[in-house]
DRENTORKOL-3810 file (N, C-alpha, C; in nm, 4 decimals):
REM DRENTORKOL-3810
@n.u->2.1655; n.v->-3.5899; n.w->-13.1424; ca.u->2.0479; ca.v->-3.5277; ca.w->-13.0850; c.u->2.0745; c.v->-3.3787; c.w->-13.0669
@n.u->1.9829; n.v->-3.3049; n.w->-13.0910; ca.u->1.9934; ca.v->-3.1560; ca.w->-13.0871; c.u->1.9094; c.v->-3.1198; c.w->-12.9192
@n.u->1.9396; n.v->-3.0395; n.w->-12.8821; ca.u->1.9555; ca.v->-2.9581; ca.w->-12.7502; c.u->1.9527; c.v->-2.8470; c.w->-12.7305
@n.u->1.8570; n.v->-2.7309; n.w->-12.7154; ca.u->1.9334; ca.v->-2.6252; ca.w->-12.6503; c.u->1.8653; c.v->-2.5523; c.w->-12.7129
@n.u->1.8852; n.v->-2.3875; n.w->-12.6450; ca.u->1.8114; ca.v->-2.2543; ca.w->-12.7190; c.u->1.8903; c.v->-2.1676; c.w->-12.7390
@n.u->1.9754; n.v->-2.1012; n.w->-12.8573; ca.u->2.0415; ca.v->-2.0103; ca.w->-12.8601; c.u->1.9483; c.v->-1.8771; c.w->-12.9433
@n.u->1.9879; n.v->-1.7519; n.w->-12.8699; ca.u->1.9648; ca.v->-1.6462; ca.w->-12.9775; c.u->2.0428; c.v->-1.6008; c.w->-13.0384
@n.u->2.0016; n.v->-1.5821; n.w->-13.1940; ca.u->2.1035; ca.v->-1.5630; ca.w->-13.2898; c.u->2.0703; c.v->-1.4461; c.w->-13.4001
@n.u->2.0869; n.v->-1.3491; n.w->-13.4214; ca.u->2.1297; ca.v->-1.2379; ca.w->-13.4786; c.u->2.1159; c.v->-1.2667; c.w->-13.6506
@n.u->2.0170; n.v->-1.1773; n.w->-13.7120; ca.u->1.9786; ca.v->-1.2285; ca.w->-13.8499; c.u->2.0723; c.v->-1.0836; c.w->-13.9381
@n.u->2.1664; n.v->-1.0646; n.w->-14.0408; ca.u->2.1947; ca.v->-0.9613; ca.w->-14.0903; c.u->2.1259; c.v->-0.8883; c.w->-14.1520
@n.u->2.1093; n.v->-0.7805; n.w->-14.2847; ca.u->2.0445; ca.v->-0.7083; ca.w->-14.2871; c.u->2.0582; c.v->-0.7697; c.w->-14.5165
@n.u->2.1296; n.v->-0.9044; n.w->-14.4873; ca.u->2.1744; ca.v->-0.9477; ca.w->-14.5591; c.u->2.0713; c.v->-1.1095; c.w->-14.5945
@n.u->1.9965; n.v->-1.1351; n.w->-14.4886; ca.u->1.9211; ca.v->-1.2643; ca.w->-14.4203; c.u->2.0223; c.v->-1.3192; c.w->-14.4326
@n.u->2.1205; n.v->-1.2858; n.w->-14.3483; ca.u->2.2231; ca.v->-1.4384; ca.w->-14.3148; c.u->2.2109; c.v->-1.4395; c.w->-14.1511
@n.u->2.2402; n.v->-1.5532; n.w->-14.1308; ca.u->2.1938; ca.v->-1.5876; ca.w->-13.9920; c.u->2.3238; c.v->-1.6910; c.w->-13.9670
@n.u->2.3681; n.v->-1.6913; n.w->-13.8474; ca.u->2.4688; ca.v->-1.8301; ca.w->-13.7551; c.u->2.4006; c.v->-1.9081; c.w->-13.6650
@n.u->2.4338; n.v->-2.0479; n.w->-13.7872; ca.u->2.3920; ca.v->-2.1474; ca.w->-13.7221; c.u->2.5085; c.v->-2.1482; c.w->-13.5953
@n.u->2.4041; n.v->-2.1698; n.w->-13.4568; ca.u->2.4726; ca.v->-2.2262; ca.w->-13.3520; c.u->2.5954; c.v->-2.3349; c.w->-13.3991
@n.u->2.7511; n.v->-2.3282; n.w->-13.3322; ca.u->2.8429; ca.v->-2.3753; ca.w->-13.3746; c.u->2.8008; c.v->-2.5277; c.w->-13.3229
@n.u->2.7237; n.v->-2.5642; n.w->-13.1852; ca.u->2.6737; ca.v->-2.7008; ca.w->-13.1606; c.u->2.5701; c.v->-2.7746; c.w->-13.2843
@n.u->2.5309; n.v->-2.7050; n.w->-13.3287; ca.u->2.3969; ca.v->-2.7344; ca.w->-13.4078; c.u->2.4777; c.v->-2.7838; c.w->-13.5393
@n.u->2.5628; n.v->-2.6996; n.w->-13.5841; ca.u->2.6213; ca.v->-2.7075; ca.w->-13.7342; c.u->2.7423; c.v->-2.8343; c.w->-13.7378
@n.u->2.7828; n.v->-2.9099; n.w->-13.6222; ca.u->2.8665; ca.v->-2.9871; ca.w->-13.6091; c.u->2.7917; c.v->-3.1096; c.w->-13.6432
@n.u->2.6820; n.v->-3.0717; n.w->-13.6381; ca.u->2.6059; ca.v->-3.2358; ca.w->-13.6383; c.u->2.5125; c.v->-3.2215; c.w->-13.7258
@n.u->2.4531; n.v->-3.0828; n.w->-13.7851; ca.u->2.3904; ca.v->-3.1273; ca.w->-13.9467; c.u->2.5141; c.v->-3.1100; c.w->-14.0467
@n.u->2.6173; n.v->-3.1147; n.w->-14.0404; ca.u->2.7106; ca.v->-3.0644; ca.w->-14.1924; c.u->2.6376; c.v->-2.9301; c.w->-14.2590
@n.u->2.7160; n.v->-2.9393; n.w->-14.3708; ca.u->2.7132; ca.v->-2.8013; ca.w->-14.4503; c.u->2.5495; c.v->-2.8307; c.w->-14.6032
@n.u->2.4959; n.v->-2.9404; n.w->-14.5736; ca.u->2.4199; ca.v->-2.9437; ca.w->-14.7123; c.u->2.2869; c.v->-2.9772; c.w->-14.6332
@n.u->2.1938; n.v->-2.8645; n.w->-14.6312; ca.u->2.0565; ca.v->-2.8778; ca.w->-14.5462; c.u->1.9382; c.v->-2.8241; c.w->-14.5816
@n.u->1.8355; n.v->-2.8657; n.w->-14.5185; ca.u->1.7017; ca.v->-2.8411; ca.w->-14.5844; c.u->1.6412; c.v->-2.7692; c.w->-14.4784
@n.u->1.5452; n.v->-2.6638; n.w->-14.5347; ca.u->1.5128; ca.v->-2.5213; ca.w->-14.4459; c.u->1.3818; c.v->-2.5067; c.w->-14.5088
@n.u->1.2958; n.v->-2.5393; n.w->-14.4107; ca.u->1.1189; ca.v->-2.5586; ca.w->-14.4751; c.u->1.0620; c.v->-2.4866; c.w->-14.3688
@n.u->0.9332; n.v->-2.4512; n.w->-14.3937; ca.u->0.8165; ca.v->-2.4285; ca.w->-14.3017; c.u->0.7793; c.v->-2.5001; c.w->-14.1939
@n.u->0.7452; n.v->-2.4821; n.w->-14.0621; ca.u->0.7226; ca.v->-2.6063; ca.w->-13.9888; c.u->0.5728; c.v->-2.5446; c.w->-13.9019
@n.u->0.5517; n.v->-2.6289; n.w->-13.8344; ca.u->0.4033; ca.v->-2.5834; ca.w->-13.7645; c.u->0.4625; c.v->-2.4759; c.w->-13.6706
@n.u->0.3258; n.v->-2.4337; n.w->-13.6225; ca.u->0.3466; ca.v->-2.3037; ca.w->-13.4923; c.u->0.3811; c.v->-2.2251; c.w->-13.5789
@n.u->0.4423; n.v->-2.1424; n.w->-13.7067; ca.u->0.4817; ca.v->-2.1111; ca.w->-13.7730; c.u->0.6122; c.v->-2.0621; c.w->-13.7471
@n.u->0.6996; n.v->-2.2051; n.w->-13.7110; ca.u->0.8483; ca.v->-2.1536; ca.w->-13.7420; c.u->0.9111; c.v->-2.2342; c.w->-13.8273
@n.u->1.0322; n.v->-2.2544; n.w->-13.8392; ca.u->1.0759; ca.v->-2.3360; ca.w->-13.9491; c.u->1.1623; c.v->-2.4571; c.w->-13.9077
@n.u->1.2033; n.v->-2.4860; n.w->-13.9692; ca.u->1.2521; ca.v->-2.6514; ca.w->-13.9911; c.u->1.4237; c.v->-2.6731; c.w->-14.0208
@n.u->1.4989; n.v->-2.7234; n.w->-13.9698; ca.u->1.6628; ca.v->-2.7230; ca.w->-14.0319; c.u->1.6989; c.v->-2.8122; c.w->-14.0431
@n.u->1.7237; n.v->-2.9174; n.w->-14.0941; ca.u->1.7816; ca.v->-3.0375; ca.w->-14.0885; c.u->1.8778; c.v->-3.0942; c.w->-14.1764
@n.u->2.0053; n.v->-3.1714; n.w->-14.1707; ca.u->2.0348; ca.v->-3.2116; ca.w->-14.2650; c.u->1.9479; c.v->-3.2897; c.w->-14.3974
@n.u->2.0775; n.v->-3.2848; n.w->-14.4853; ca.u->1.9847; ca.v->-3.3363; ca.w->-14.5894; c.u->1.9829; c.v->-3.4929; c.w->-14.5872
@n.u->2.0281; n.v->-3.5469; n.w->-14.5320; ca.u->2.0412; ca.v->-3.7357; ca.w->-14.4800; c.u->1.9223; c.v->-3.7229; c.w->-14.4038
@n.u->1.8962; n.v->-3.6294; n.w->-14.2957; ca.u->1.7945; ca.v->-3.6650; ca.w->-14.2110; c.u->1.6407; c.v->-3.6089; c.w->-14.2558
@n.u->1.6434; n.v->-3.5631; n.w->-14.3703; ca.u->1.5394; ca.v->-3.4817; ca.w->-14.4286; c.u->1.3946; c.v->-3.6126; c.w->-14.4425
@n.u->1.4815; n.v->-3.7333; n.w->-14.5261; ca.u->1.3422; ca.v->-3.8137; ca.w->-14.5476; c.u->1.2848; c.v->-3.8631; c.w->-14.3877
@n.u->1.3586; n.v->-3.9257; n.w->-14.2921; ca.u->1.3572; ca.v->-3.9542; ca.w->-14.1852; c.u->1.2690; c.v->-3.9170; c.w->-14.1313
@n.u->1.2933; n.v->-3.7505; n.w->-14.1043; ca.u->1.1713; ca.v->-3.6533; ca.w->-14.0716; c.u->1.0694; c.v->-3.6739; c.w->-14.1201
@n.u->1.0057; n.v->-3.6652; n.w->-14.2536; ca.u->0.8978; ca.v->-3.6692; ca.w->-14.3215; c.u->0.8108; c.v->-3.8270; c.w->-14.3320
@n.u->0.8995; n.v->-3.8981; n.w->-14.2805; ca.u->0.8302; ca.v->-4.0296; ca.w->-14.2334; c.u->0.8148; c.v->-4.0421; c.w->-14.1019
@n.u->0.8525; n.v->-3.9757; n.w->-14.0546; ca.u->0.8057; ca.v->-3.9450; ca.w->-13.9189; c.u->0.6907; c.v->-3.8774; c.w->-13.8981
@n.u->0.6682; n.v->-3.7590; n.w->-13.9548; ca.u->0.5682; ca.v->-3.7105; ca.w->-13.9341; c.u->0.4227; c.v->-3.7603; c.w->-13.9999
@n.u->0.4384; n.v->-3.8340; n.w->-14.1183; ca.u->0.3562; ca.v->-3.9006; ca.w->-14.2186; c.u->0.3311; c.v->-4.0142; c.w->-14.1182
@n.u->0.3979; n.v->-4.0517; n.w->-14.0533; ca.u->0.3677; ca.v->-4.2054; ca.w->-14.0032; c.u->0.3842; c.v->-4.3095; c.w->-14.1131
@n.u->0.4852; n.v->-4.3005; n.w->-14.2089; ca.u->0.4991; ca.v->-4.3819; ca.w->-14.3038; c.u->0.4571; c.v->-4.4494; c.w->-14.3859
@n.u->0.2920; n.v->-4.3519; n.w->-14.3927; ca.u->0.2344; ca.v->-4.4031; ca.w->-14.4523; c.u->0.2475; c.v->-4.4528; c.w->-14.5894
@n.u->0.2026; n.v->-4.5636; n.w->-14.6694; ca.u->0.2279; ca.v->-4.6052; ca.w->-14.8312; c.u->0.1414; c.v->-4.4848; c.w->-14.9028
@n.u->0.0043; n.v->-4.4840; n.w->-14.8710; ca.u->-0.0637; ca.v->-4.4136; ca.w->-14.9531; c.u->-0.0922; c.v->-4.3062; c.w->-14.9736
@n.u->-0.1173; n.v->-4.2402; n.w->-15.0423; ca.u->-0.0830; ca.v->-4.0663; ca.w->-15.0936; c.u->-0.2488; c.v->-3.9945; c.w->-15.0176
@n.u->-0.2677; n.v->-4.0288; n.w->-14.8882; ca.u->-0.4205; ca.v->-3.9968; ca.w->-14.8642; c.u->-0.4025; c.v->-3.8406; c.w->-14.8388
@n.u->-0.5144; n.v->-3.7854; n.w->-14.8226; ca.u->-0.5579; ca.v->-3.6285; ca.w->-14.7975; c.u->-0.4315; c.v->-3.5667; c.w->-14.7069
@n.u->-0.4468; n.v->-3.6269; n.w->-14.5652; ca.u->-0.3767; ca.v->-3.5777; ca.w->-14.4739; c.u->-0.2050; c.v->-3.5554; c.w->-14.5145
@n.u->-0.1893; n.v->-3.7009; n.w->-14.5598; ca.u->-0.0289; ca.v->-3.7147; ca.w->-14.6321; c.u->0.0259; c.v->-3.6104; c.w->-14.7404
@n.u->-0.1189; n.v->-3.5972; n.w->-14.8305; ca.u->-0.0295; ca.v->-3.5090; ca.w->-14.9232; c.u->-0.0589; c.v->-3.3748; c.w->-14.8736
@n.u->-0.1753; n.v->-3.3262; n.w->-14.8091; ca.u->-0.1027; ca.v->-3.1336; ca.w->-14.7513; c.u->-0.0425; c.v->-3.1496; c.w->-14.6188
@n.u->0.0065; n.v->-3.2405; n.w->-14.5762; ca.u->0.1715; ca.v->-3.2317; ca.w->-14.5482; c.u->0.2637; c.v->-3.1992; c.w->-14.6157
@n.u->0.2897; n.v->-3.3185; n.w->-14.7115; ca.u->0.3627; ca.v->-3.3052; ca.w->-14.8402; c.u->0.3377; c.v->-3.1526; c.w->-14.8964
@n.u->0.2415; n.v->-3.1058; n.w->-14.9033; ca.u->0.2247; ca.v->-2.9573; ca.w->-14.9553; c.u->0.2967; c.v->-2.8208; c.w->-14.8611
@n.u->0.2605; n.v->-2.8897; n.w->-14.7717; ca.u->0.2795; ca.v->-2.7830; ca.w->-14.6361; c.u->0.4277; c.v->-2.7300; c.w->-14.6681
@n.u->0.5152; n.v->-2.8991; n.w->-14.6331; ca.u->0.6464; ca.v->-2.8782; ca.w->-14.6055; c.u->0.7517; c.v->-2.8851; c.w->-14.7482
@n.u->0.6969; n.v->-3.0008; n.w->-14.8131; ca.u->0.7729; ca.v->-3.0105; ca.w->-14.9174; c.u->0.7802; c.v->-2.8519; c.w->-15.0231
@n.u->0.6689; n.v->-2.8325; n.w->-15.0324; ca.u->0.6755; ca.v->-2.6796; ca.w->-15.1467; c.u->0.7366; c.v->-2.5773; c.w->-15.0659
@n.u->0.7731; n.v->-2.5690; n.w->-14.9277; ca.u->0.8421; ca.v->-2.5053; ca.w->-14.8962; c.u->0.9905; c.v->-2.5061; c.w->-14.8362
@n.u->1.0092; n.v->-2.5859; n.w->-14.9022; ca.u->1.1686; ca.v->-2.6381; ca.w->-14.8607; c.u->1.2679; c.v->-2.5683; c.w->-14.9638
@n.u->1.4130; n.v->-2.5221; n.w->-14.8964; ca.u->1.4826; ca.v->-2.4964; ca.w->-14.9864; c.u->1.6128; c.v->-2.5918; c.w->-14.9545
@n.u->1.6509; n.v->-2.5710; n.w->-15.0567; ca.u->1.8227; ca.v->-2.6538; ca.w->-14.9799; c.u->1.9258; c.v->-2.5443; c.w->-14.9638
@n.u->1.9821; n.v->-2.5610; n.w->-14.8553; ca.u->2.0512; ca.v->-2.4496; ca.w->-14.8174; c.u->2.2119; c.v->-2.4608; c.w->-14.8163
@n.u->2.2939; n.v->-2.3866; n.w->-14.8307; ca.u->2.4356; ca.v->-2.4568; ca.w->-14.7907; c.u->2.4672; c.v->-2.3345; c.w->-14.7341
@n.u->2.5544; n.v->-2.4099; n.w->-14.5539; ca.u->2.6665; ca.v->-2.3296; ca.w->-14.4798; c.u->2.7521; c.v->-2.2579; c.w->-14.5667
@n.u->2.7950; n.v->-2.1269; n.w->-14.5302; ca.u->2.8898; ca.v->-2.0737; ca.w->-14.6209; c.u->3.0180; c.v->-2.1204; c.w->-14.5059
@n.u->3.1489; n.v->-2.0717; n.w->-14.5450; ca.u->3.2331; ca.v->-2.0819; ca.w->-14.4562; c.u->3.2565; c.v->-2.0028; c.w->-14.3228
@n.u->3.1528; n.v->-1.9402; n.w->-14.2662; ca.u->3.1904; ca.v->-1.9017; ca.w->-14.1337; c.u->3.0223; c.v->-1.9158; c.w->-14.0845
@n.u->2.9853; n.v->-2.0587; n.w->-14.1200; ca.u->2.8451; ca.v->-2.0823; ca.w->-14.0703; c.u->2.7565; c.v->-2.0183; c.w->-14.0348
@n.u->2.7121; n.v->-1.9694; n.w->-14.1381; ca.u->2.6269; ca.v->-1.9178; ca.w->-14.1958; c.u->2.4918; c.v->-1.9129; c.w->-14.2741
@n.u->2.3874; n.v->-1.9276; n.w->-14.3027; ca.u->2.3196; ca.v->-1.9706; ca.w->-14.4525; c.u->2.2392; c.v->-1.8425; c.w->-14.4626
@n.u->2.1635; n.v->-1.8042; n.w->-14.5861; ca.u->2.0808; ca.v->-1.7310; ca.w->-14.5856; c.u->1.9141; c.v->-1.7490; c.w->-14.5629
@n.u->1.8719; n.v->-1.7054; n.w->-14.5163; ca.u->1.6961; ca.v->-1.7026; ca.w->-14.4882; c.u->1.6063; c.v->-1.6605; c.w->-14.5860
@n.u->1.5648; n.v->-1.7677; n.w->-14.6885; ca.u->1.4805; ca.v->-1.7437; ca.w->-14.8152; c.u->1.3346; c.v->-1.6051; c.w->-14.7713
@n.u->1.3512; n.v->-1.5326; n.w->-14.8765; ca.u->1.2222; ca.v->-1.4276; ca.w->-14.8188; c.u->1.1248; c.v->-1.4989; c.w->-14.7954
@n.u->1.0612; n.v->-1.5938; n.w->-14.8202; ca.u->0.9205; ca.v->-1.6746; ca.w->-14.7934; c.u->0.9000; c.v->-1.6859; c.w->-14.6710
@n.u->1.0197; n.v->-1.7736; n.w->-14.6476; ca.u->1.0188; ca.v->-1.8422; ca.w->-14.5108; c.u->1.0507; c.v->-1.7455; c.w->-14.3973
@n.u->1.1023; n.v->-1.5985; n.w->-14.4384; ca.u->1.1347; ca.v->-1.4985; ca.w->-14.3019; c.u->0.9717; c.v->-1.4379; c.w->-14.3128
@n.u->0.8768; n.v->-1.4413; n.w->-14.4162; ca.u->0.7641; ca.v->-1.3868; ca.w->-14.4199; c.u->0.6617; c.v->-1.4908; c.w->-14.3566
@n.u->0.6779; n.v->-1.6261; n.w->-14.3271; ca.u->0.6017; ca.v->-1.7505; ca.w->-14.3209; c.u->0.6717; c.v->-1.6665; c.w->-14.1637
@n.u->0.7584; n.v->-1.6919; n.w->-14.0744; ca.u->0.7853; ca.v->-1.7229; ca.w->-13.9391; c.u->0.8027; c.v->-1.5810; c.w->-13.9045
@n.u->0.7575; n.v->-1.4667; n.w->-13.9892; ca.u->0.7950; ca.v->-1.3631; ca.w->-13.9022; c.u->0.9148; c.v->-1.3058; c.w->-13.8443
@n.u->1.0025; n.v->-1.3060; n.w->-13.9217; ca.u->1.1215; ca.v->-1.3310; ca.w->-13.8515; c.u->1.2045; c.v->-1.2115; c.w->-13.8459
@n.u->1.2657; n.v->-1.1305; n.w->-13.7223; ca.u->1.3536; ca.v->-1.0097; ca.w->-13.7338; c.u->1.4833; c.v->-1.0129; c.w->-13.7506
@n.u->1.5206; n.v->-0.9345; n.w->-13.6703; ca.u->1.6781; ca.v->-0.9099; ca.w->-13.6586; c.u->1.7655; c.v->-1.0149; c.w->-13.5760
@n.u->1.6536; n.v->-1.0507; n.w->-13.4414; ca.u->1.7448; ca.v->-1.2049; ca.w->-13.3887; c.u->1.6124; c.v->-1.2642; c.w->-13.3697
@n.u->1.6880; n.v->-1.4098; n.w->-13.3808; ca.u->1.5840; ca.v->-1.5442; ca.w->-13.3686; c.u->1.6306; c.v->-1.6540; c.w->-13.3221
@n.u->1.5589; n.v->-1.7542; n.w->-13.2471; ca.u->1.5666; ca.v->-1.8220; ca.w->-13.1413; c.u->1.5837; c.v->-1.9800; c.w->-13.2262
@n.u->1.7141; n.v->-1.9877; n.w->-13.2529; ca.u->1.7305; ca.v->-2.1407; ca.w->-13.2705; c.u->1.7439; c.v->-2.2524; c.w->-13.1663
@n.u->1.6293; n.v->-2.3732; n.w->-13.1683; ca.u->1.6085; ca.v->-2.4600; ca.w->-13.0878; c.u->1.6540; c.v->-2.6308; c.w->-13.1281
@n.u->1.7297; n.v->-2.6754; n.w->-13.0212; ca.u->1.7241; ca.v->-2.8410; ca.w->-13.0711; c.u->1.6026; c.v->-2.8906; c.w->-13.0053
@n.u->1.5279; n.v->-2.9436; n.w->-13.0949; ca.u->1.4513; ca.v->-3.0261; ca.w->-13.0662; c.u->1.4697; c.v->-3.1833; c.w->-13.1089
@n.u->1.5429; n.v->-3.2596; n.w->-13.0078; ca.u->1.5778; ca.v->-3.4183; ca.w->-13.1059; c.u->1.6515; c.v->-3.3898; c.w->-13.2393
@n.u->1.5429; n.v->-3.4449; n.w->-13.3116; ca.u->1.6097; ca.v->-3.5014; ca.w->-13.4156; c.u->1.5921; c.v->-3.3417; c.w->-13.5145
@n.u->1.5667; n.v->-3.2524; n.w->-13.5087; ca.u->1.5572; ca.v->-3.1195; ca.w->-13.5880; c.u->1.5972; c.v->-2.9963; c.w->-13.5156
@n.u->1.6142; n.v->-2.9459; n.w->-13.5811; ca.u->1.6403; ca.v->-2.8057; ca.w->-13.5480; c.u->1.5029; c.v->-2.6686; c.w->-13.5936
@n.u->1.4431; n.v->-2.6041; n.w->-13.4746; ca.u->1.3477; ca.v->-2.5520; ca.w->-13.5352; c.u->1.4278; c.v->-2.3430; c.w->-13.5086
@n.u->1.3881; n.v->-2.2941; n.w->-13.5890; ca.u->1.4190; ca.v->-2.1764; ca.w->-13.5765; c.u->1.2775; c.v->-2.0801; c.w->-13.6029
@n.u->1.2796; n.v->-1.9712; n.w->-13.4842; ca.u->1.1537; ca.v->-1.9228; ca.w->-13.4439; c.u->1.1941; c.v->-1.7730; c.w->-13.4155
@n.u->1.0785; n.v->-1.6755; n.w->-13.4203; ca.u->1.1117; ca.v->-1.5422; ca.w->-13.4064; c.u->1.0892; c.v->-1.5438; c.w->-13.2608
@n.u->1.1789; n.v->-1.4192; n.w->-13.2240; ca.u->1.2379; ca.v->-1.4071; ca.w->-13.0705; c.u->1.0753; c.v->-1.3658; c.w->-13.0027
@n.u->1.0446; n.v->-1.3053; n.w->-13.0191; ca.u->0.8761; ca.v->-1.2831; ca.w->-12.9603; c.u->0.7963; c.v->-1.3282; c.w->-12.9789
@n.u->0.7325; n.v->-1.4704; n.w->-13.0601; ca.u->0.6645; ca.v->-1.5436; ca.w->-13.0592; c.u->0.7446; c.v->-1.6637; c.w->-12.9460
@n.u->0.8498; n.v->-1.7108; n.w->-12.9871; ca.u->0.9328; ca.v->-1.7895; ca.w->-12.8676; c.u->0.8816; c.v->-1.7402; c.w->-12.7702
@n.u->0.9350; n.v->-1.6364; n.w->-12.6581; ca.u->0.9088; ca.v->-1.6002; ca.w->-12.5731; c.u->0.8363; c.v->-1.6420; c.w->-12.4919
@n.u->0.7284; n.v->-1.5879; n.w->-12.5886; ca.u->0.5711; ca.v->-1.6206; ca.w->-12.5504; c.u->0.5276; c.v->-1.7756; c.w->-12.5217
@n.u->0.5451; n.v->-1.8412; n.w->-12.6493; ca.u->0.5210; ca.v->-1.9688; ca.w->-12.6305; c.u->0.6067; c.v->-2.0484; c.w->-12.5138
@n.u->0.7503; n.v->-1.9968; n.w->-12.4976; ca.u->0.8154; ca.v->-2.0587; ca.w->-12.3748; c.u->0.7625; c.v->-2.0507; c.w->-12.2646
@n.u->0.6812; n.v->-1.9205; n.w->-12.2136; ca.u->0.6066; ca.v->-1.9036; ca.w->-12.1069; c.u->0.4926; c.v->-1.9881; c.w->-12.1234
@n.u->0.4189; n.v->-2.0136; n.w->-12.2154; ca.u->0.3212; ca.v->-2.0704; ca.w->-12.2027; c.u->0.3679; c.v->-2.2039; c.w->-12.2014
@n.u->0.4436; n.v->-2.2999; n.w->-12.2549; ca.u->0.4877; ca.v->-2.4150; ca.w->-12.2436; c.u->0.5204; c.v->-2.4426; c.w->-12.0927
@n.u->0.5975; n.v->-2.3502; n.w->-12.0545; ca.u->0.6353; ca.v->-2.3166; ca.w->-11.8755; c.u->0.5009; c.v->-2.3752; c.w->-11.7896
@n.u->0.4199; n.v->-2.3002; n.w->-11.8239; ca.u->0.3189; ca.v->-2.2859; ca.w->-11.7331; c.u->0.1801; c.v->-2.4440; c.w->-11.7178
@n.u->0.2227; n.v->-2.4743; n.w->-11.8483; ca.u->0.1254; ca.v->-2.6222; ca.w->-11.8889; c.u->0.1982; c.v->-2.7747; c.w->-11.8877
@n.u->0.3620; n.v->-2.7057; n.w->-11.8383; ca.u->0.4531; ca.v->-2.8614; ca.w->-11.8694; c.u->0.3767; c.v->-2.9556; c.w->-11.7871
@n.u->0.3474; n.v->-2.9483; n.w->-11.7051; ca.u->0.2977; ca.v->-3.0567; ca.w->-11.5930; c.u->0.2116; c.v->-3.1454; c.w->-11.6495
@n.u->0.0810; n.v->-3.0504; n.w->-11.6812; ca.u->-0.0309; ca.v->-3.1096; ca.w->-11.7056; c.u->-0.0189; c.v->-3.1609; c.w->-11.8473
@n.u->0.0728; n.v->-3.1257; n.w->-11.9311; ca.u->0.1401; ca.v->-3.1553; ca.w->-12.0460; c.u->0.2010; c.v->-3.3142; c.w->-12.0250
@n.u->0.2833; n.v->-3.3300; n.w->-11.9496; ca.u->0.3418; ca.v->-3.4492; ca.w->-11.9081; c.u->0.2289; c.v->-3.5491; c.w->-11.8455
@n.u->0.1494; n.v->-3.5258; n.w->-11.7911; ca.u->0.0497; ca.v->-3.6093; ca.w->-11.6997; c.u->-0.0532; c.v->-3.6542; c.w->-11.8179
@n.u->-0.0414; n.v->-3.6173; n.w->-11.9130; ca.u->-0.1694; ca.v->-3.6466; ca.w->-12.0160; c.u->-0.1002; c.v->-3.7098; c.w->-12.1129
@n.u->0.0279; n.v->-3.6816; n.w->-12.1714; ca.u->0.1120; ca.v->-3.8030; ca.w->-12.2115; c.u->0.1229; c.v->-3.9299; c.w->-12.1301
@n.u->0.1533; n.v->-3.9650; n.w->-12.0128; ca.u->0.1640; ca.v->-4.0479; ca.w->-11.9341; c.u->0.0089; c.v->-4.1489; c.w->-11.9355
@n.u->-0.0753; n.v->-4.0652; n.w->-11.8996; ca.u->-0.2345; ca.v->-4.1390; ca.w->-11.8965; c.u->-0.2744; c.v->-4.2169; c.w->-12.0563
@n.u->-0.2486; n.v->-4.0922; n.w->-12.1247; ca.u->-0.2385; ca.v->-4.1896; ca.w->-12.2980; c.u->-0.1534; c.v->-4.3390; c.w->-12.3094
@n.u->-0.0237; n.v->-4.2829; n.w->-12.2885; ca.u->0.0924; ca.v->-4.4101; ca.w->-12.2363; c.u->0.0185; c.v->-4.5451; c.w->-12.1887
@n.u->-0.0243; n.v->-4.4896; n.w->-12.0597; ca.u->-0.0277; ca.v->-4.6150; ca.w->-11.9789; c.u->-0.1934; c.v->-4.7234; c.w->-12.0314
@n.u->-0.2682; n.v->-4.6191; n.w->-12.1262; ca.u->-0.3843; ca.v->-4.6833; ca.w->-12.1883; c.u->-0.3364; c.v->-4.7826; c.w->-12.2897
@n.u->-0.2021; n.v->-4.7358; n.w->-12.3368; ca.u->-0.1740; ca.v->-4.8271; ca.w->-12.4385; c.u->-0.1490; c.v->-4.9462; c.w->-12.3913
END
């Protein structure tokens, strides 16, 4: 399970360090896509399909919704590999898709790793701050309908 918010420092090179917690538990062979909110996506490459049936809801059939998912994330995926002082580089697309500067805010979320520009984070952390409650209380009421 991934955990935690580090800020991390992008070169002038797009190489970026993966958090040393983060990189212990995807290995060195990973997939680096677009993700909603417009930040991006890190995951190993074992846990790559996992994800995408997760978010599909597993579905069998190739319907509307399923495939511009499939469009969303899949056409923007690269495969990435750790160099030896954990490391990878940041494809131009994807630093132009998330906006991304000089440092950026890598997050565990469960089962992924999302990486986000430091001033959109921010922002959204405050606003997440401010709605957790009523955030939690409306999960719970859904919950308990089930």
């Amino acid at each position: 399970m991934f955990v935690g918010t580090y800020l991390v420092s992008v070169t002038s090179g797009k190489r970026t360090s993966i958090p040393s917690i983060f990189r212990q538990k995807l290995g060195n062979s990973l997939i680096l896509a677009k993700w909603y909110e417009n930040c991006l996506v890190l995951v190993s490459s074992e846990s790559w399909n996992a994800l995408l049936e997760r978010i599909t809801g597993g579905e069998k059939m190739i319907i509307e919704p399923i495939r511009q998912t499939e469009h969303f994330i899949f056409a923007s995926a690269f495969e990435v590999e750790v160099d030896d002082q954990g490391r990878i580089v940041l494809p131009d697309r994807l630093i132009s898709y998330a906006g991304l500067g000089d440092q950026v805010y890598f997050l565990g979320i469960g089962d992924r790793v999302e990486i986000w520009n430091k001033e959109v984070w921010e922002k959204k952390e405050e606003e997440v701050a401010q709605y957790a409650a009523s955030y939690i209380e409306n999960l719970a009421k859904k919950n308990d309908k089930q």
